[in-house]
Backbone as ProteinMPNN parsed JSONL, in Angstrom:
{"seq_chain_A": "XXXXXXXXXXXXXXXXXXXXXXXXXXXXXXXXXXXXXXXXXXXXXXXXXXXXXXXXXXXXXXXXXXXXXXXXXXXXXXXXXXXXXXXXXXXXXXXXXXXXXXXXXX", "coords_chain_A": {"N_chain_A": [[81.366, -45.523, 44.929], [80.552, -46.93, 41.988], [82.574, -47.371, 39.058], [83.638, -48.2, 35.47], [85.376, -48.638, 32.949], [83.908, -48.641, 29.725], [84.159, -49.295, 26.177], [84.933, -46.376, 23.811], [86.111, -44.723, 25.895], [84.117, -44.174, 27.739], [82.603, -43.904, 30.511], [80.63, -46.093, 32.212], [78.684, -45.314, 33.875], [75.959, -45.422, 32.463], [75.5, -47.682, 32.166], [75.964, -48.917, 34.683], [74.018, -48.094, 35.889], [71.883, -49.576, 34.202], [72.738, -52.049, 34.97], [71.794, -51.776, 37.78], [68.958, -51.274, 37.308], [68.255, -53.772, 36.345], [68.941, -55.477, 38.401], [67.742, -54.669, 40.363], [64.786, -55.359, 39.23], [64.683, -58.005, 39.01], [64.511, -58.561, 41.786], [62.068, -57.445, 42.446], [60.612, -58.635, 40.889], [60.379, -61.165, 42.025], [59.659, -60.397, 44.635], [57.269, -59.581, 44.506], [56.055, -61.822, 43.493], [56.127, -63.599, 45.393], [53.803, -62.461, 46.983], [51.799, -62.325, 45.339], [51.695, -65.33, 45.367], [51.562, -66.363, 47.766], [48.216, -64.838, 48.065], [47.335, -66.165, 46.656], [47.011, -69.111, 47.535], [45.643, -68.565, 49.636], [43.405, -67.761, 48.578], [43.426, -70.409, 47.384], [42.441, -71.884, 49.565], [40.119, -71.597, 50.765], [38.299, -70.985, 48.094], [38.773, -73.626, 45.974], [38.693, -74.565, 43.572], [39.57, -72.132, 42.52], [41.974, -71.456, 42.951], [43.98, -71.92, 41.041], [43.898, -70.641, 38.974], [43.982, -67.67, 40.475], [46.175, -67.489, 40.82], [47.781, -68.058, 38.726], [47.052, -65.617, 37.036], [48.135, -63.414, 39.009], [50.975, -64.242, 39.011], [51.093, -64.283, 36.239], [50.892, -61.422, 36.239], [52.463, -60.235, 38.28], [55.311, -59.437, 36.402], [54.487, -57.557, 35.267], [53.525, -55.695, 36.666], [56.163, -55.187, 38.677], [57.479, -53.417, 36.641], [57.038, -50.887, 36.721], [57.033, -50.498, 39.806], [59.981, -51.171, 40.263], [61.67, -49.321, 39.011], [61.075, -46.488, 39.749], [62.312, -47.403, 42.416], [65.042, -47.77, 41.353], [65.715, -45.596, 39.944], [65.7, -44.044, 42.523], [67.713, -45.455, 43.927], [69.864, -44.349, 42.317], [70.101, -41.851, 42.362], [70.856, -41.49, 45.16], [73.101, -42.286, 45.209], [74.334, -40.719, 43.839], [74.548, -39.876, 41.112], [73.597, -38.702, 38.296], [70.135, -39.926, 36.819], [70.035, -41.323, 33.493], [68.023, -40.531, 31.169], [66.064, -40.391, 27.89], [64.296, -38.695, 28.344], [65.437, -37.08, 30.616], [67.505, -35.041, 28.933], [70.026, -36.636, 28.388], [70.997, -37.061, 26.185], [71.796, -34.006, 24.977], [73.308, -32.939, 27.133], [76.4, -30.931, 28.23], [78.909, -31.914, 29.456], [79.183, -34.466, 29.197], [80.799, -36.351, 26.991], [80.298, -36.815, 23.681], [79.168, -39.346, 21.664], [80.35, -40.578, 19.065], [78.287, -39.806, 15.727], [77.257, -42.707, 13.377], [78.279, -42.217, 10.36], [76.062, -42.135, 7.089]], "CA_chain_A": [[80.884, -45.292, 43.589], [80.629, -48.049, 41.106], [82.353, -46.954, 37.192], [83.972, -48.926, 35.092], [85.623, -48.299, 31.829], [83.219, -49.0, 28.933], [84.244, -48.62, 25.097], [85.649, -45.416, 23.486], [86.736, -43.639, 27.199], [83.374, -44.086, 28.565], [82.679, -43.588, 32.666], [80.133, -46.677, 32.471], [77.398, -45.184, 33.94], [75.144, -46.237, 31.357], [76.336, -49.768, 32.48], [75.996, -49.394, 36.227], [72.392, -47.501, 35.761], [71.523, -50.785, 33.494], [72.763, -53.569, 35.887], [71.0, -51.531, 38.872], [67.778, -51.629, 37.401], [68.029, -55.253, 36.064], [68.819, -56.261, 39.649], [65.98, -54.426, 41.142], [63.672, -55.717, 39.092], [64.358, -59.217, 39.518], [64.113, -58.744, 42.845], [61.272, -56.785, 42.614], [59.771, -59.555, 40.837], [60.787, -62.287, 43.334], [58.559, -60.046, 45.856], [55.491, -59.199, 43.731], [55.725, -63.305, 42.77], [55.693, -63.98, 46.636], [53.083, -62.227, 47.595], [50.926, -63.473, 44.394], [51.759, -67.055, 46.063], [50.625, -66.099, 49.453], [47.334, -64.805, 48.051], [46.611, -67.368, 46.167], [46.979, -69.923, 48.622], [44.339, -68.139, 50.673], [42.457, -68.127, 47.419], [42.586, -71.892, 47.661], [42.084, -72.402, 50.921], [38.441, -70.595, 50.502], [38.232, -71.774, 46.882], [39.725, -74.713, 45.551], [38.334, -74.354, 42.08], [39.837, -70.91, 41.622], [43.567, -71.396, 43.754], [44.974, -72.042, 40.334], [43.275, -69.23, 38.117], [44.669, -67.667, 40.86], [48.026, -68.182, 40.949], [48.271, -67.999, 36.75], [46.998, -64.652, 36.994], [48.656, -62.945, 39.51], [52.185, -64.748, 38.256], [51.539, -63.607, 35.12], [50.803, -60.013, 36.335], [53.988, -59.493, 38.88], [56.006, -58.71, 35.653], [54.269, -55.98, 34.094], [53.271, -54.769, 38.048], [57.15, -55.187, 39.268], [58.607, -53.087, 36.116], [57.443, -49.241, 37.197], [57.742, -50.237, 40.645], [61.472, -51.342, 40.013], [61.933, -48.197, 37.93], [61.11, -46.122, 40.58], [63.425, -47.883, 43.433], [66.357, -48.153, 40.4], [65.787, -44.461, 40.003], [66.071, -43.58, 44.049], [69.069, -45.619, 44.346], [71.28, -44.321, 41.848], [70.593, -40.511, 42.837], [71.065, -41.433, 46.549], [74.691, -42.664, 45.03], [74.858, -39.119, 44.022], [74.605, -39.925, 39.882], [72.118, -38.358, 37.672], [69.762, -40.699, 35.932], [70.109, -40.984, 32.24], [66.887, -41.115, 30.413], [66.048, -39.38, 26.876], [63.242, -37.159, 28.839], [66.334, -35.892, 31.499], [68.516, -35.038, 27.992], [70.945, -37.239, 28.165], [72.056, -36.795, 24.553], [71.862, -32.925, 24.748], [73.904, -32.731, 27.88], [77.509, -30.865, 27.548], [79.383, -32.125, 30.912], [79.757, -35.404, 28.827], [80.953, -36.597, 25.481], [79.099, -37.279, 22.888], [79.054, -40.562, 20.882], [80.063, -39.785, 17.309], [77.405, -40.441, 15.036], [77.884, -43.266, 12.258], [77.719, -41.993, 8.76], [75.669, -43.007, 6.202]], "C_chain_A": [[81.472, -46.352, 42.667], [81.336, -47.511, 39.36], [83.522, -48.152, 36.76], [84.333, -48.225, 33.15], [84.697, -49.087, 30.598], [83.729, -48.286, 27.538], [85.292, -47.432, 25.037], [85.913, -44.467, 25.032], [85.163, -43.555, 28.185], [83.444, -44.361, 29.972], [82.157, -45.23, 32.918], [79.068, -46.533, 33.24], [76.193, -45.581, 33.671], [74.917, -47.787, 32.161], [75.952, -49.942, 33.543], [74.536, -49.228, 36.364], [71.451, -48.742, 35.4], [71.458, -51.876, 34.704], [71.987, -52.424, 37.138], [69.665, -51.885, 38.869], [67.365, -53.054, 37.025], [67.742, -56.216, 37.662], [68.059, -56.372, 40.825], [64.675, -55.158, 40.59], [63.814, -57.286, 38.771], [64.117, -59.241, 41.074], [62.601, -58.273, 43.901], [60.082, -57.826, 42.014], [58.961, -60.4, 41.375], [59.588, -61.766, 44.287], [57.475, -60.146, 45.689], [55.148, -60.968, 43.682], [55.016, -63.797, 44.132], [54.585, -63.764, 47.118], [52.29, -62.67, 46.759], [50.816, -64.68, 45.21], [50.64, -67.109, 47.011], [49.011, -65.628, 49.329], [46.895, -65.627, 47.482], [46.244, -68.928, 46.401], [46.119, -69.759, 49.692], [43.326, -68.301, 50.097], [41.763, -69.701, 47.733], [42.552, -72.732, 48.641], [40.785, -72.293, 50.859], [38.121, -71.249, 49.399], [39.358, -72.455, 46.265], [39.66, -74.35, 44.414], [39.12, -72.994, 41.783], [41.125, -70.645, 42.073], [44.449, -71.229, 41.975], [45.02, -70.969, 39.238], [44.056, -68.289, 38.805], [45.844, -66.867, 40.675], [48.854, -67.466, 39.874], [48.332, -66.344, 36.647], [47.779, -63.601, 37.707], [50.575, -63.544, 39.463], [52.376, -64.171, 37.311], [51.795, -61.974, 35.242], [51.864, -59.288, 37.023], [54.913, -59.303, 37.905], [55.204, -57.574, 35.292], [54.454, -55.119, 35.442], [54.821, -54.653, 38.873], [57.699, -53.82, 38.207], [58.286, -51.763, 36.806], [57.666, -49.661, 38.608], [59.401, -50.207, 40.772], [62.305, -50.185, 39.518], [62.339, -46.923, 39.038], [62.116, -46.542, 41.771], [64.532, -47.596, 42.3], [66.582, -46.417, 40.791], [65.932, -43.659, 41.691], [67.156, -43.879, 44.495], [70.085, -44.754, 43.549], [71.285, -42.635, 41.91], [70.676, -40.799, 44.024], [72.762, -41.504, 46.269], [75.47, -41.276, 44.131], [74.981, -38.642, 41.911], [73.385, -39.477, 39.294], [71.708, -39.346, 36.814], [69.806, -40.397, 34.879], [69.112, -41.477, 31.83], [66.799, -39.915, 29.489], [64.803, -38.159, 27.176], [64.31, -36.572, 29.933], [67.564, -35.392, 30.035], [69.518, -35.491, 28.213], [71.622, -36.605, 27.266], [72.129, -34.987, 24.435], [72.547, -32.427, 25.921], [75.691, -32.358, 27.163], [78.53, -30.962, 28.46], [79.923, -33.551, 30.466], [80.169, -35.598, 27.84], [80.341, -37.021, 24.465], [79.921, -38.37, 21.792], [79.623, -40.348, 19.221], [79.131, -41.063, 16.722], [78.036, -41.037, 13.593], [77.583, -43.092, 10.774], [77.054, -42.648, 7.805], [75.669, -42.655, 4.876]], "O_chain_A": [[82.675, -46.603, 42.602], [80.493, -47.294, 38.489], [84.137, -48.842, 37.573], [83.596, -47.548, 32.434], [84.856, -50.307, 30.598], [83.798, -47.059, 27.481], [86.242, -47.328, 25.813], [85.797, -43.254, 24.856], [85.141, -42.916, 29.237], [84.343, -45.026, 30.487], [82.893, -45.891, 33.651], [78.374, -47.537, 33.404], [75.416, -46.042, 34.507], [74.051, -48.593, 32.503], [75.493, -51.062, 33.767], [73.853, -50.105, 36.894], [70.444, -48.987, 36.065], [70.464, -52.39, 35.218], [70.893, -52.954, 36.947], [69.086, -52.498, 39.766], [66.26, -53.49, 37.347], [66.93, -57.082, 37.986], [67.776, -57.201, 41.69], [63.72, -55.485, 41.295], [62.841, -57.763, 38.186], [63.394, -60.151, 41.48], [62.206, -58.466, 45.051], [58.938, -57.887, 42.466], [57.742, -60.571, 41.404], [58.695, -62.522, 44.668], [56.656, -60.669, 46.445], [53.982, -61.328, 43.842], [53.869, -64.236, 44.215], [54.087, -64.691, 47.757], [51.75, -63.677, 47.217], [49.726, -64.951, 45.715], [49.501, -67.57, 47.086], [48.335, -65.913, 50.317], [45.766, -65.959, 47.845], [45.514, -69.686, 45.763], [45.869, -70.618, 50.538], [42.338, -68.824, 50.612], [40.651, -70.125, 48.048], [42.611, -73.962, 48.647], [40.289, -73.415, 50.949], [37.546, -72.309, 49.646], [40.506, -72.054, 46.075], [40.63, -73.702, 44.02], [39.291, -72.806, 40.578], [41.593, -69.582, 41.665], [45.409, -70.473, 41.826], [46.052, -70.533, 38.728], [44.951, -67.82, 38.102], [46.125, -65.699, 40.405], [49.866, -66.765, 39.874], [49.355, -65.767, 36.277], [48.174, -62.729, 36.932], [51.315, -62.849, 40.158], [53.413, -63.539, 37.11], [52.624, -61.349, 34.58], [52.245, -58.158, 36.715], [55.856, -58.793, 38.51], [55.827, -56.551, 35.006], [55.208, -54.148, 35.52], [54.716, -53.932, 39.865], [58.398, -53.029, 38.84], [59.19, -51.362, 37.539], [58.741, -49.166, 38.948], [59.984, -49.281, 41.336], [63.529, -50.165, 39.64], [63.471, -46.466, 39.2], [62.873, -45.598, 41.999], [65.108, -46.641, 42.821], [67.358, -46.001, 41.651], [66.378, -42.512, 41.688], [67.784, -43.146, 45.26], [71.133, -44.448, 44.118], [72.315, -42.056, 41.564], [70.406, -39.663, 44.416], [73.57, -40.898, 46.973], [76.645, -40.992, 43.898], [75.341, -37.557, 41.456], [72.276, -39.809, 39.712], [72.538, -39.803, 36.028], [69.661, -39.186, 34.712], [68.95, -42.693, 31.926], [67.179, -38.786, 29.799], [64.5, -37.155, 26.532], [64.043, -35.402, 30.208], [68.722, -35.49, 30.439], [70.348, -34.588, 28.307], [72.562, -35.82, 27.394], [72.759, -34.729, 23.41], [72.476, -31.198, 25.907], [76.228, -32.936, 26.218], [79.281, -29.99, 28.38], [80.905, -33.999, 31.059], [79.872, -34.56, 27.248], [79.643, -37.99, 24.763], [81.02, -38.185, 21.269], [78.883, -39.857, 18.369], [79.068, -42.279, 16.901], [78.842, -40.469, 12.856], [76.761, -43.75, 10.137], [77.406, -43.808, 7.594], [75.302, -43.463, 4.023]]}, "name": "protein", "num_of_chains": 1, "seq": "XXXXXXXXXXXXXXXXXXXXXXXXXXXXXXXXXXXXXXXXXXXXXXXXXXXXXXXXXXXXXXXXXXXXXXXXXXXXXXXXXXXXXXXXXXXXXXXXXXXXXXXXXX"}
């Protein structure tokens, strides 16, 4: 188990949850990018004229198409590591097992 002291006494959770999914979804990129490549190289094998259309398109599209997959894997690893995900639809902030943040006056 990965924690790390963060701030006012925090576990780092937050932190480890963060860099997990950052590192999935570059790598989740990396894959989606690859396989873009690989079809689009078949593309212009078959068509020349359209290898690079292509390419552009399916490049541009492995980000948006990597982030829920990534989301999903991020979210499988870090309950396999036995941590509950923190997102504001599992209440995070209404949970009483942790501490709460004090809020900054205004």
């Amino acid at each position: 188990m990965f924690t790390c002291g963060w701030g006012r006494g925090g576990s780092g959770v937050e932190a480890m949850q963060a860099l997990t999914l950052m590192i999935v979804y570059v790598l989740t990129t990396a894959m989606v990018q690859l396989i873009g490549f690989l079809i689009s190289r078949v593309v212009d094998y078959e068509y020349p004229t359209l290898g690079l259309m292509t390419f552009l398109v399916l490049f541009l599209g492995a980000f948006g198409l990597a982030w829920p997959i990534a989301v999903q894997i991020a979210q499988w690893l870090i309950r396999r590591s036995g941590h509950v995900v923190e997102t504001e639809q599992s209440g995070g902030d209404a949970r009483r097992d942790v501490p709460r943040k004090p809020v900054a006056a205004r």
